[in-house]
N, C-alpha and C positions, 0 to 999 in steps of 0.2 A: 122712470127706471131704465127702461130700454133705451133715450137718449143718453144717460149717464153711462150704459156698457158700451154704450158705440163710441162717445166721446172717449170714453178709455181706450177700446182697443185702438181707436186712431191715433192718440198720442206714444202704445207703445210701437206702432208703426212708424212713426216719425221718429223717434229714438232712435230705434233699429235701423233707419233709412238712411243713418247720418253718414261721413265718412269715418269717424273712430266707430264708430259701432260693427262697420263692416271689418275694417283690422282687425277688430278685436272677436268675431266671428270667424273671419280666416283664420287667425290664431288658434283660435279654439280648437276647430278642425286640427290645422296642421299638427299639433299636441298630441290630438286624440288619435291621428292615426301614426305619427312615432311611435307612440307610447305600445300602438297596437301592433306595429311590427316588431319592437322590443319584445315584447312577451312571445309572440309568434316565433324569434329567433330564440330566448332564451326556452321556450320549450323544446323546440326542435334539436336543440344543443344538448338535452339531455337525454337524447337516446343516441351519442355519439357515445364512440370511447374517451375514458379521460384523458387520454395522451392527442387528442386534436378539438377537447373542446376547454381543456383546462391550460392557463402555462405556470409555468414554474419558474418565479421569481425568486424562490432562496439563493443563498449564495452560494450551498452545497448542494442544492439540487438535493436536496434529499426527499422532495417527492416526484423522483424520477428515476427511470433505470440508465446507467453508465452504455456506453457503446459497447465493451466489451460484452456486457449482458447482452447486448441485441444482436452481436454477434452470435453469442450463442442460441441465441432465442431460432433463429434464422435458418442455422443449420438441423433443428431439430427433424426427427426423420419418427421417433415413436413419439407416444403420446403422454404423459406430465399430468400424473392429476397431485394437484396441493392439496391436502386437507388441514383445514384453519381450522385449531381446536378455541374457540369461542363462546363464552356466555354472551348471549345476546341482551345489546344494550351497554354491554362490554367492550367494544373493538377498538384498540389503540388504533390515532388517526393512521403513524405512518406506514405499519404493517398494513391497514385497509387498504391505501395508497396504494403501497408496495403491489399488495398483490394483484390489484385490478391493473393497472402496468404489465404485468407479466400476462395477463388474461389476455387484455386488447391487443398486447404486442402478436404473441404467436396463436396463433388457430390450434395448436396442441396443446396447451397448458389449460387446462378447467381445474379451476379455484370450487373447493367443495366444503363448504361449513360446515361444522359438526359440534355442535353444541353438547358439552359434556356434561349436563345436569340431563339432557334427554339421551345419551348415549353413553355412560360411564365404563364400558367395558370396552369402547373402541380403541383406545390406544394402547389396549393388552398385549394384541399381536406388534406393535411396532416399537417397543420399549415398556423398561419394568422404573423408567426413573418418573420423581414428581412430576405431574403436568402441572406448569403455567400456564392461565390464560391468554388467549395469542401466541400460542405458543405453535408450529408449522409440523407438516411432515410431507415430507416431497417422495412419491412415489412413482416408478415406471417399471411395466414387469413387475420382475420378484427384488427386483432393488429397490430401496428405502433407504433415507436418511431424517432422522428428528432432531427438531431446531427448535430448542427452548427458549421460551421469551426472554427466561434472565438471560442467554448468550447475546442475546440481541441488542444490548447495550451493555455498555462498559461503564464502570461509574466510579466515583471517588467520593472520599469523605471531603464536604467542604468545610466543617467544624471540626477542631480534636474535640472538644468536649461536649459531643452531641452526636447524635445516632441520623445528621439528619445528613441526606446523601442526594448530588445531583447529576445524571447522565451527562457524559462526557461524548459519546458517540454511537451513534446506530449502525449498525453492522448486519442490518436485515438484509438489505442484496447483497454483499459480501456472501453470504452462508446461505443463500437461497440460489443461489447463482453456481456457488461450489458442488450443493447438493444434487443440483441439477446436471452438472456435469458428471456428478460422482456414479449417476444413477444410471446414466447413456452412457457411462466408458465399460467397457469388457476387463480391460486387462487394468489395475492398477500400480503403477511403477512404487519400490521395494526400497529405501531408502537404508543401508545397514551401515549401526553406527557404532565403532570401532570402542572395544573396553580394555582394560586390563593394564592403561598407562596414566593412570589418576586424571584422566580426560575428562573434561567441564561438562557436568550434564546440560544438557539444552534447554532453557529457558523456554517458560510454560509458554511465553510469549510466541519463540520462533516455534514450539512444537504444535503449536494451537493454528498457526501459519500453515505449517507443513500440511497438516491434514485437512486443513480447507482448501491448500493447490493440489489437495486428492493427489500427494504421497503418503505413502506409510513409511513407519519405521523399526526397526529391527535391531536388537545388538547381535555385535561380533566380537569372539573370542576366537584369536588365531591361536592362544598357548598351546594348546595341546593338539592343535591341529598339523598338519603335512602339505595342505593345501587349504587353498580360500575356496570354499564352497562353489559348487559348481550352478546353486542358483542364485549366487550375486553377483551384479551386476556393478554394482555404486558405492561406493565407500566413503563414507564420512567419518574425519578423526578429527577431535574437536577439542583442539588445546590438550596437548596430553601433557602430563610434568614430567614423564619420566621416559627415558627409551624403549623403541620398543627391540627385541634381540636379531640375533646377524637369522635367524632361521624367519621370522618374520619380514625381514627385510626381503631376504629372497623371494618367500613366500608373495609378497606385494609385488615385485617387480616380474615376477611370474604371470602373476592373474592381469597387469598392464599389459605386460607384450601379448596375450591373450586376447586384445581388446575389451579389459579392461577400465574401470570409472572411478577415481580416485581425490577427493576433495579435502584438503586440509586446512587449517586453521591453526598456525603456531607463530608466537612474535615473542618479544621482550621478556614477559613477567615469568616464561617457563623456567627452574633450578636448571633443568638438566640442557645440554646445546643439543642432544639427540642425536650422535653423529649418525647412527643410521638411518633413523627416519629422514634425515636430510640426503644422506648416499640413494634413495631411492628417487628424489629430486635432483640429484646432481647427476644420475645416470639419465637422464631425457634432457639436462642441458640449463636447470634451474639451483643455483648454487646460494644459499642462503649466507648471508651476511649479518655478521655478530654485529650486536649496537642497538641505539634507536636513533632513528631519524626525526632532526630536528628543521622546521621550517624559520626561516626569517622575512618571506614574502608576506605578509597578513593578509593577501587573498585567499593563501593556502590553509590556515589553520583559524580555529575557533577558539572563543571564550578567552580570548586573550592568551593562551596556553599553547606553545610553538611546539608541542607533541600532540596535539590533538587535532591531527593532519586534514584538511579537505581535497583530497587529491583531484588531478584530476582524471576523465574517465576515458579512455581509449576507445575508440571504435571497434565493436565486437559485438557477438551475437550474444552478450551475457551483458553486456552496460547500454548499449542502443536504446533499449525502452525506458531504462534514466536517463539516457540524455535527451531524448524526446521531447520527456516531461519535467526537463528541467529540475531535475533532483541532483542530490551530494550525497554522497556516502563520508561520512564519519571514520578515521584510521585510528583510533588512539594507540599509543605506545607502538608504535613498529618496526620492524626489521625491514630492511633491504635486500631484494632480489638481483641477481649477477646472471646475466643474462647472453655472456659473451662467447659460451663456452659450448653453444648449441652445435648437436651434428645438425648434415646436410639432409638427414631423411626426418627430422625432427622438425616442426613447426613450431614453435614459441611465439606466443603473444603476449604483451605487455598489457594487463587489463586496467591498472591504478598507475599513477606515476603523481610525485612530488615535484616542485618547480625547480628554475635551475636556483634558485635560491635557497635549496635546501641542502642539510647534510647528513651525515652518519656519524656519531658519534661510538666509539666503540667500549665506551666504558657502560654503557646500559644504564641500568639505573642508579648509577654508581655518577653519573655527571655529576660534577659541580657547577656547571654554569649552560645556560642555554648560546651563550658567544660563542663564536665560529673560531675553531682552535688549530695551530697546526695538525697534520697527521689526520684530522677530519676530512672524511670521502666526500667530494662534492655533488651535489644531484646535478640534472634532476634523476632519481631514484625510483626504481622499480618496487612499489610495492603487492602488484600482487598480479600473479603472471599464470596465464595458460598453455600447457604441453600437450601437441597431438601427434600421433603418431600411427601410419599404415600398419595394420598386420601384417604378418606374413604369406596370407593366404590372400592380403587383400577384400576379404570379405567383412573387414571391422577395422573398428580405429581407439586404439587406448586413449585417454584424456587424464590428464593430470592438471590440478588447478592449485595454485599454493597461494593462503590470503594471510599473510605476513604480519599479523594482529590477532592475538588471544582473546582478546575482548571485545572483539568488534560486535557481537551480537549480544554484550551485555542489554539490560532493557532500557540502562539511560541513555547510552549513547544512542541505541538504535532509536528510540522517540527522539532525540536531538536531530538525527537525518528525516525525520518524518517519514521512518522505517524502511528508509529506502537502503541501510545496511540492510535487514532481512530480506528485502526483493532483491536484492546485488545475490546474496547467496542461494536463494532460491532460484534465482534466475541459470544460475552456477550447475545446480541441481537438478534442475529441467533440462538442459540442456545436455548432459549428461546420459538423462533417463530416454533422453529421445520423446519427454514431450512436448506436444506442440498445442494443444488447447491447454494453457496455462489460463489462471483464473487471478486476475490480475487487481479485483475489483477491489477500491478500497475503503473501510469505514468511513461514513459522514459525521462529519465534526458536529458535534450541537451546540458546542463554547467555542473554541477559539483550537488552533492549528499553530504550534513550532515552526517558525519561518527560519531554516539553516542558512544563515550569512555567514561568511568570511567576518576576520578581525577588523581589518578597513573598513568591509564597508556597516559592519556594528558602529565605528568610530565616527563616520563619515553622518549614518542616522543621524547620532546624539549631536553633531554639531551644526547639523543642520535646524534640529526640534528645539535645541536649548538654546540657539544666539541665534542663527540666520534668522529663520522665520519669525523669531522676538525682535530682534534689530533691525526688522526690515516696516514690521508696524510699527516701532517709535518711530524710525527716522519719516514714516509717512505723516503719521499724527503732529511731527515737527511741523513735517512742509506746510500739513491743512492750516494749522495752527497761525503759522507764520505771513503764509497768503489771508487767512482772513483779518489780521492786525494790520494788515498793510490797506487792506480797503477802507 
């Protein structure tokens, strides 16, 4: 028996003793101690923040915050508590995401859960609307703002004959980002927006805009008034139809030389020409031109439609962060700006302009032909121009901005520019209001994003995807073809 265990152990020593037995021993080893510094790293990884132990390969980055967020994050100076209203076991991933990002980023932001089956009367004090699960509330001081989880996506029906509905885009930094500024600002600028001439109301869209770049808005009725209120500031008039009278006029050109802020919006589709609402633009050196302006460049316009202009964007403190980012604003139907009539204490800037290929037609909607006709004003054409101007005292500066399209912040057109018409006006706005922490940040796509091309190069696509790139694999598949017949 004891010969027999010796005889074994010696044979697994001669085994063991061979040269593959030893590779295959070093192997071993080398395995087991990867394998053990993987783990050793992947634990240690987890008591990092997710923003230096995770990365983020989406293509929208949508589990990540935007630089404009970390800009803001950076500046913070008081302290951000989020409370995540939550059923545990509930947490949508990208709100979870979202919020630990905003944690790790700044040392003032503490993310506080609050489970509403053990806490139902918490969100008493901070709103009386439904709570959604995941749904936020950004607090600082005695400022507050609450972010319902339905805001937090945008969705569509993707069936008519069915109730069944897929998110189109997250908007959770977007509005967490807004709220956060809204919470650390003091003063919030006053946005008043002009009534009593059948003026287009504002679209749930730009007004849903407006109050996440933390403005507000107000109407204005000058009819019976003597004077424009002595606490506005910013005037917005948005497409009106109809004139407005010789006492309002003065009234506005009053509150301008004041150092006054005055933003308009009127092109083509108005009945009335408004001589005076235009006398208020023609006295700072901006003379409005009857017509609509037709393109024949097809880099200039869209959708195969020579009025539904892409202008392009002048260098200025209101288009700079589209041209940055490489955006187009959308003009549909527009009038032309006359720009030659400025005094010498008047600064005029040209903020949109059409190519030189474009023109004026003066018969409006009234064309017969989109062909370049005699009597047609040549471009290229000013559509949409800024007036500044020194007070008297020197201690202010009026601004007058005229965007030569009534429609331009419709909601088709503005998603055709991938909403960079509404940043074009806001932009307009802020700058106006004198603010400078603009909140710039924008919805992450979950489906697919509106790419604004030109007519050309729509054309230039298709003729590349439908022949080139098909005729370029036959005529290969010939060549293969043909060389292997020849061997």
């Amino acid at each position: 028996m004891k010969e027999t265990i010796k005889n074994y152990i010696t044979t697994i020593r001669e085994q063991f003793g061979t040269r593959s037995s030893k590779v295959g021993s070093y192997s071993f080893i080398l395995t087991a101690v990867v394998l053990a510094i993987l783990i050793t790293v992947n634990a240690a990884l987890g008591f990092l923040p997710d923003s230096y132990a995770q990365a983020d390969l989406t293509a929208n980055q949508l589990y990540s915050i935007s630089s404009q967020s970390k800009v803001m994050l950076s500046s913070l100076k008081d302290d951000i508590t989020i409370y995540w209203i939550v059923t545990a076991g509930q947490e949508d991933e990208f709100v979870e995401k979202l919020l630990h990002n905003y944690e790790d980023y700044s040392s003032k932001v503490k993310v506080e859960k609050k489970d509403p089956d053990l806490n139902p009367d918490f969100t008493n004090a901070y709103t009386d609307e439904e709570i959604y699960n995941n749904s936020v509330i950004v607090e600082c001081g005695d400022r507050y703002r609450y972010i319902s989880y339905e805001d937090m996506y945008s969705t569509s029906s993707t069936d008519a004959y069915s109730m069944y509905t897929a998110a189109d885009e997250f908007s959770g930094e977007k509005l967490i980002t807004s709220a956060v500024s809204y919470c650390t600002t003091e003063d919030i600028p006053v946005i008043h927006v002009l009534e009593g001439h059948g003026e287009t109301a504002l679209s749930d869209s730009f007004a849903e805009a407006v109050e996440t770049d933390n403005l507000e808005t107000e109407t204005l009725s000058l009819l019976n008034g003597e004077a424009v209120p002595e606490e506005v500031e910013c005037i917005l008039i948005n497409a009106p139809s109809t004139d407005i009278s010789e006492q309002e006029k003065d009234m506005l050109t009053e509150f301008l030389e004041g150092g006054g802020r005055v933003l308009i919006l009127s092109g083509t589709n108005t009945e009335d020409e408004l001589p005076n609402l235009k006398a208020v633009a023609e006295y700072y050196g901006i003379s409005v031109m009857e017509g609509v302006v037709v393109e024949s460049d097809t880099d200039h316009y869209v959708f195969n439609t020579p009025v539904l202009l892409m202008p392009d964007l002048e260098s200025s403190e209101i288009t700079d962060p589209l041209i940055d980012d490489n955006y187009h604003v959308i003009m549909p139907v527009a009038k032309a700006l006359d720009l030659s009539k400025t005094d010498s204490n008047v600064t005029v800037t040209s903020l949109l302009t059409s190519s030189e290929g474009s023109y004026l037609k003066e018969d409006g909607y009234n064309i017969g032909t989109y062909e370049k006709e005699d009597g047609d004003t040549e471009g290229p054409l000013t559509l949409a121009a800024l007036a500044a101007k020194e007070t008297e005292d020197g201690e202010g500066q009026m601004q007058l901005v005229w965007i030569a399209s009534s429609v331009m912040l419709d909601d088709a057109y503005n998603q055709y520019s991938s909403d960079a018409n509404e940043d074009f006006v806001l932009n307009a706005l802020e700058m106006m209001c004198g603010k400078e922490d603009s909140v710039s940040v924008r919805s992450k796509s979950l489906t697919n994003e509106y790419l604004t091309v030109s007519t050309s190069a729509s054309s230039l696509i298709k003729i590349v995807t439908i022949a080139v790139i098909p005729a370029a694999y036959l005529i290969f598949g010939i060549v293969v073809v043909v060389r292997r017949k020849r061997r």
